[in-house]
C-alpha positions in Angstrom: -32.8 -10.1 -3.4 -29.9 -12.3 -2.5 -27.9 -13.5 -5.5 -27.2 -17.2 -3.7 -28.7 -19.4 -1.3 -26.5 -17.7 1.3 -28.3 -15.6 4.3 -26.1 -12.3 4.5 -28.0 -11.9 7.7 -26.5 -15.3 9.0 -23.1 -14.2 7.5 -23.1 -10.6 9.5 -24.5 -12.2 12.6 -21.7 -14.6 12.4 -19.0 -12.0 11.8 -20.4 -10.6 14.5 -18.8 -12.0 17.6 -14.9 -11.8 17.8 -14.2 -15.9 18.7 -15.8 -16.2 15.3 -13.9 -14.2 13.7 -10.6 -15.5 15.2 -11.7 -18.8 14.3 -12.1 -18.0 10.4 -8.9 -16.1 10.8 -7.2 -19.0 12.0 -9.1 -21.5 9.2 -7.3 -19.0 6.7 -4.1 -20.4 7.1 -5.8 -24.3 6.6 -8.2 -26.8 7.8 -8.0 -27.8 12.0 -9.9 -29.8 14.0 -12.4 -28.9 17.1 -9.5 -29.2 19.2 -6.8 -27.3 17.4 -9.4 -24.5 16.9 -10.7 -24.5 21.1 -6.8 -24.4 21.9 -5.9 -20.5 21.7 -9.0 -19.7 23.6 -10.2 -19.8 27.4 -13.5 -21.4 26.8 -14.7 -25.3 26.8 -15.0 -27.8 24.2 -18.8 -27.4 24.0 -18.6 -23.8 23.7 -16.1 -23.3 20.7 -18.5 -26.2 19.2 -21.2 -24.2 19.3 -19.5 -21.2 17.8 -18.7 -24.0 14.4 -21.8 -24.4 14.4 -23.3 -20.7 14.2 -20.4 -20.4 11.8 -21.7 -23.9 9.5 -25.1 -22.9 9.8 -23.8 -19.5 7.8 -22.1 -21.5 5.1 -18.4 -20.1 6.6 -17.3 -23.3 7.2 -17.5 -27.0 6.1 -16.6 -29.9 8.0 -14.5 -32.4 6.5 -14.2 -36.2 7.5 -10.8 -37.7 7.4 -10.7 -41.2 9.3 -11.6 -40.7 13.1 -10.7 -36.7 12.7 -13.5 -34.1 11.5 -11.3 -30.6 10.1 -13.3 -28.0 9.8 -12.3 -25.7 6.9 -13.1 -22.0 5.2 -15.4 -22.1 3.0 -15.2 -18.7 0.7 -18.3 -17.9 -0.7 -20.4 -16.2 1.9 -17.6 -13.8 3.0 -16.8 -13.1 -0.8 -21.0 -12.3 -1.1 -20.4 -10.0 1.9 -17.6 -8.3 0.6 -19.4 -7.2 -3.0 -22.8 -6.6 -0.6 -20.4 -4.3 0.9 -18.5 -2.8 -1.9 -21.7 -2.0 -3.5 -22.2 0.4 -0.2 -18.7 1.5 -0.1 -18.9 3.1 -3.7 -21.9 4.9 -3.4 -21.1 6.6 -0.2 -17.2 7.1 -2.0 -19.3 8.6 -5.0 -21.5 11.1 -1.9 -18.1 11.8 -0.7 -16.7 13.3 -3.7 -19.9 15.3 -4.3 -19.7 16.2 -0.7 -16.2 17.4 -1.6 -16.7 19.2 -4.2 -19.6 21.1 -2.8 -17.3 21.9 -0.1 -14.5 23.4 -2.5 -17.3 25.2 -4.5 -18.3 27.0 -1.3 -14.7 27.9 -0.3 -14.5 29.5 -3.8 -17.3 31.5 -2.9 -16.5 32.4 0.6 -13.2 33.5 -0.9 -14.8 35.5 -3.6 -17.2 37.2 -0.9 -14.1 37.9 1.5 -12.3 39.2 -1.2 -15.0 41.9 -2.5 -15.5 42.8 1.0 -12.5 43.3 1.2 -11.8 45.2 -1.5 -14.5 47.6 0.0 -12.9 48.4 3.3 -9.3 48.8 1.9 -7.6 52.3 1.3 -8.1 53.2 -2.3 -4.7 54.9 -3.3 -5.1 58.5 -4.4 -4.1 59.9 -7.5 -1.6 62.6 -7.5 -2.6 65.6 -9.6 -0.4 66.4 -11.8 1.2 70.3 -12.5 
């Protein structure tokens, strides 16, 4: 059940390939063109253009259309549905964790007890002086 027309799949596959990600990183700080966004990277044109358009088909990005220039920009709402998808997860293995933990401490309390008594059993009792 998906909350949105977004495809979480899409989003994840998206995420998936580091270029990607550097490109959202960089369309954090503000819209850029095809261009601006191919710069930092060794690849051609054609290829960064077909990472936009993994990344559009997603719903990461939008392109915009200013005059002759086409910025692409972040668009929030698929990353923000992958984040609570993920937070979901996050607090119910944080909520195993803390049962996991105090399990743990529950059987350290025990293995102490049992140490203890044993022990207890193997020590020197001290002997009682008679008195005269």
């Amino acid at each position: 059940m998906k909350p949105s027309g977004y495809n979480l799949t899409a989003t994840f596959a998206a995420l998936a390939d580091p270029t990607r990600r550097a490109i959202l990183a960089r369309l954090a700080t503000g819209e850029a063109t095809v261009n601006e966004l191919a710069a930092p990277f060794d690849m051609s044109q054609p290829a960064i253009s077909k990472h936009l358009k993994v990344l559009e088909r997603a719903g990461l990005i939008s392109r915009g259309r200013e005059a002759q220039r086409r910025p692409r920009k972040l668009e929030p709402r698929p990353l923000a549905e992958a984040t609570d998808w993920i937070e979901r997860y996050r607090r119910i293995w944080e909520a195993n964790y803390k049962r996991l933990d105090a399990l743990l401490q529950e059987l350290k309390r025990k293995q102490k007890k049992t140490v203890d008594a044993l022990l207890e059993d193997v020590r020197p009792k001290p002997r009682k002086r008679k008195l005269k």
